[in-house]
N, C-alpha and C positions, 0 to 999 in steps of 0.2 A: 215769570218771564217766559218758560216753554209755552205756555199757554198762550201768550201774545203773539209768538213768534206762529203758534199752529193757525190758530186765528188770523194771521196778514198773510200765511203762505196761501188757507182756502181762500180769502177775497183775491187775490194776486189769479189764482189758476181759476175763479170765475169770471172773473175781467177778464182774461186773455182766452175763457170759451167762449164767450160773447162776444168778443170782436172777431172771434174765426165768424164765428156765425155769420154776423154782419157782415163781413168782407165777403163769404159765399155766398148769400145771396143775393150781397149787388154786383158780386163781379164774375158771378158763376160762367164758366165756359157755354158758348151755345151749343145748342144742342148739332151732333153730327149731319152732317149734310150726308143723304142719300147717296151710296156709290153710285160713280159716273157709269155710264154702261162701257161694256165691254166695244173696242174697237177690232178691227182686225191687227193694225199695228200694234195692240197690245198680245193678238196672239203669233206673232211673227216669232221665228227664234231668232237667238241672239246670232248677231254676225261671225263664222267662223274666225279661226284663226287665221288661215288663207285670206279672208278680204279684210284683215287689218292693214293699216298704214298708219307706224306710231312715230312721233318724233323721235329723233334722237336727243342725247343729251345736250353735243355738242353743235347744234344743228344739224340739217336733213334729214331725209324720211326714209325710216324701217319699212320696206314695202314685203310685208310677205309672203306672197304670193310668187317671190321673184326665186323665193330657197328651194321650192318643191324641183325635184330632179336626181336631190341625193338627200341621206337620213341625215336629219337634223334634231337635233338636244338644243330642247325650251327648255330654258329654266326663268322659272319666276321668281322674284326674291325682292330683298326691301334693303334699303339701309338700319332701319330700328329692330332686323329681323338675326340675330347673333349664330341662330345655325346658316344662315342664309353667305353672312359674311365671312365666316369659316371656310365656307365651303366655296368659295369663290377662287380661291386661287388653284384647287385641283381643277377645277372647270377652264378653269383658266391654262392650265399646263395640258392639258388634254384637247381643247382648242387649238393649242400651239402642234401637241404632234400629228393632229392630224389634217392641222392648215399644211405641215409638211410632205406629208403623202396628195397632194393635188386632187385631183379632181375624183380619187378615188377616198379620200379623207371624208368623215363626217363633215357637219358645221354645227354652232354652236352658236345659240341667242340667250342674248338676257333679256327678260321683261319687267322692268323694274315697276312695284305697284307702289312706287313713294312720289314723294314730290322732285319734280324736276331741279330744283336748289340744291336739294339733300344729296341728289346724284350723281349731278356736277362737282359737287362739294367730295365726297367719297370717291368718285374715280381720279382728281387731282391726287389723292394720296395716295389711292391704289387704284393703277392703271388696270383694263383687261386687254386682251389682244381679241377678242370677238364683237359682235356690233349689239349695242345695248338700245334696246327700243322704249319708251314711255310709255308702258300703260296705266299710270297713275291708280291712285284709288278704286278708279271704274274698272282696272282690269279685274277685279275679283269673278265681277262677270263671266268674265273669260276665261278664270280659273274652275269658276264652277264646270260650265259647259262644255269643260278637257277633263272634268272627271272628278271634280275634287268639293264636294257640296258646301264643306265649311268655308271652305275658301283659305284654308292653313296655307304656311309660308315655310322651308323653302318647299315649290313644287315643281317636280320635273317631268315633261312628257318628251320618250323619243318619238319620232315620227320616221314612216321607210321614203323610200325614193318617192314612193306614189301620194306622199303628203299622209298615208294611215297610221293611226296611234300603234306602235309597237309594245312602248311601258309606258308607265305612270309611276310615279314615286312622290309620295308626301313623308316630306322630310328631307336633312341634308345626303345627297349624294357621294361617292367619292372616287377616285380615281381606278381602282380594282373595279367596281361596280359600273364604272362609263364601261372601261374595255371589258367584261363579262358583254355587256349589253351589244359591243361591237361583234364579240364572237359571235354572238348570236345566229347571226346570217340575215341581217334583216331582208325584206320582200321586196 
């Protein structure tokens, strides 16, 4: 009986290497097409963070360019990203005290790289007090070229009055760590 059983198992795995065969060579992939040449628009850099304009969750437009004038805290972050939503509500309470100090206060943006549903979804439960802009998926982009190659999540860039990177931080930030970064003296 072992012996039947070895004998149907080798016909069984030579029928099924024969029909791989068969199905590769009729249905083999074509072969790569030539890369396309180089354009210029492929060597353009990516669009700063300054000429972003993202939506918001709730409607209207994050227009960036509008914040430069005093130091601003980006943070990027996600809803499926669990250091990112921890960390949201010190961001959030540091938003608050220094939306209280006027015009001499930082600001504070969120960039969310999820889907606009998930967001909406997530800030009905937990509000922030700062303006949360949509860079969906495509913002990794924009993660890379503020410093961060993998494109990891949460990541935080402050910027000074003059719109220039002061810090970078990959990983969750917190409340001690925003006001160290205000003592600072930014530029």
């Amino acid at each position: 009986m072992k012996r039947r059983q070895l004998v149907g198992a080798g016909v069984g795995i030579a029928a099924a290497a024969a029909g791989v065969g068969w199905s590769w060579r009729h249905h083999a992939p074509a072969p790569a097409a030539a890369p396309a040449a180089a354009t210029e628009a492929d060597d353009a850099p990516p669009p700063s963070l300054w000429d972003q304009r993202l939506p918001q969750p709730q409607g209207g437009e994050l227009v960036m360019a509008t914040l430069r004038g005093r130091p601003l805290v980006v943070n990027f972050w996600a809803t499926w990203c669990p250091p990112c939503v921890k960390e949201l509500p010190e961001l959030d309470q540091f938003a608050r005290e220094q939306a209280a100090r006027g015009a001499q206060g930082w600001q504070v943006v969120g960039l969310a790289i999820d889907s606009p549903a998930a967001v909406r979804r997530f800030l009905a439960k937990t509000p922030v007090s700062f303006p949360i802009g949509m860079a969906g998926y495509a913002g990794t982009t924009l993660v890379q070229s503020l410093g961060n190659p993998a494109g990891g999540l949460p990541f935080t860039v402050v910027f000074d009055a003059a719109g220039e990177p002061m810090h970078r931080k990959l990983g969750p930030t917190s409340l001690a760590e925003l006001g160290s970064w205000v003592r600072s003296k930014p530029r």
